[in-house]
N, C-alpha and C positions, 0 to 999 in steps of 0.2 A: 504494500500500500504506500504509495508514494502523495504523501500529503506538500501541496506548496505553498508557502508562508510568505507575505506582505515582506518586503522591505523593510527595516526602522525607520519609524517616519522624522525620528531625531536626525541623524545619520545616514542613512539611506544605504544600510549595508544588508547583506542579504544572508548574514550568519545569526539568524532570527531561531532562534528556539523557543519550545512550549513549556512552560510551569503553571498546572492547575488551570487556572483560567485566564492566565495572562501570558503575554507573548513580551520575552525578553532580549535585547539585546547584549551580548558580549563584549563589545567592543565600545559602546558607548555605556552603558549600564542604563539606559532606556525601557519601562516595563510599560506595557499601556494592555486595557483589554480591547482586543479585535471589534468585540461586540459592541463598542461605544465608537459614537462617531468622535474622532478626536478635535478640539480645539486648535486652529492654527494661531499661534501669538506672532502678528506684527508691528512693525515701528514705523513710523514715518520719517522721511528724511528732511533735509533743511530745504527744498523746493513740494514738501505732503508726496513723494513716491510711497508706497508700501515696501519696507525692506526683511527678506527674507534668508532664513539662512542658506549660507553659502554665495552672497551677492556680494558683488563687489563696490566698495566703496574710496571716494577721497574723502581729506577732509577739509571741511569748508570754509575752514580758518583757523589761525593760529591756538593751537593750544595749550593751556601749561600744564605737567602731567605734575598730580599733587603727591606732596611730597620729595622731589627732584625739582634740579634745577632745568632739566630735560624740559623742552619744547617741540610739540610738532606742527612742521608747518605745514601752510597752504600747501593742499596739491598733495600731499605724502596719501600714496594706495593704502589698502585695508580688503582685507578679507573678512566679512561677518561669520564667524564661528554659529554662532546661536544669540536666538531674539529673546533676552528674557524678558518678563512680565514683572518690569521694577518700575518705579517713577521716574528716575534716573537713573543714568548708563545701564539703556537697555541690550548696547548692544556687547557679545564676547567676542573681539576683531584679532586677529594676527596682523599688526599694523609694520609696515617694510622699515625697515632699518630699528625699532623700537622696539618688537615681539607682540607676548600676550596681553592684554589689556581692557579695560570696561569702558566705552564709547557711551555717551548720550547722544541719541538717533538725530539730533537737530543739529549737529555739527560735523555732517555729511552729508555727503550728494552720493546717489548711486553714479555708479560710471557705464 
């Protein structure tokens, strides 16, 4: 019996396994039940795009990263990680030359 399992809808990996009534990811550790329609969380950018994970983004002016003396400027790319459902810095970015980091959605442009 060859059953076939949803992608992670965190991650979109296809090493989805079954626990009881939920379907779990390995690689993200993402558990959601099949049977519910899942919630998509997104952000808006500094022109209202909707920003989803895995888009790309710049950033739309200079920043100061708190903490550091470190600044990012205009124009510096980013990867959105994941869209979290925070007030602020919703977004988890892989931003070029700086690394990991938590973005607030209004201080970028999709690219």
């Amino acid at each position: 019996m060859s059953e076939t399992l949803p992608p992670c809808p965190s991650c979109q990996s296809e090493y989805v396994y079954p626990d009881q009534s939920l379907l779990i990811c390995p690689e993200c550790g993402h558990e959601w039940d099949p049977n519910e329609a899942e919630e998509v969380i997104t952000a808006k950018d500094a022109n209202g795009t909707e920003l989803v994970d895995g888009d790309r983004v710049t950033v739309a002016k200079d920043l100061k990263v708190k903490g550091s003396s470190l600044v990012i400027k205009i124009g510096t790319k980013a990867v959105v990680r994941r869209v979290l459902d925070k007030k602020d810095h919703e977004l988890d970015c892989k931003v070029d030359g700086v690394g990991e980091m938590m973005v607030t959605a209004k201080f970028v442009k999709k690219a």
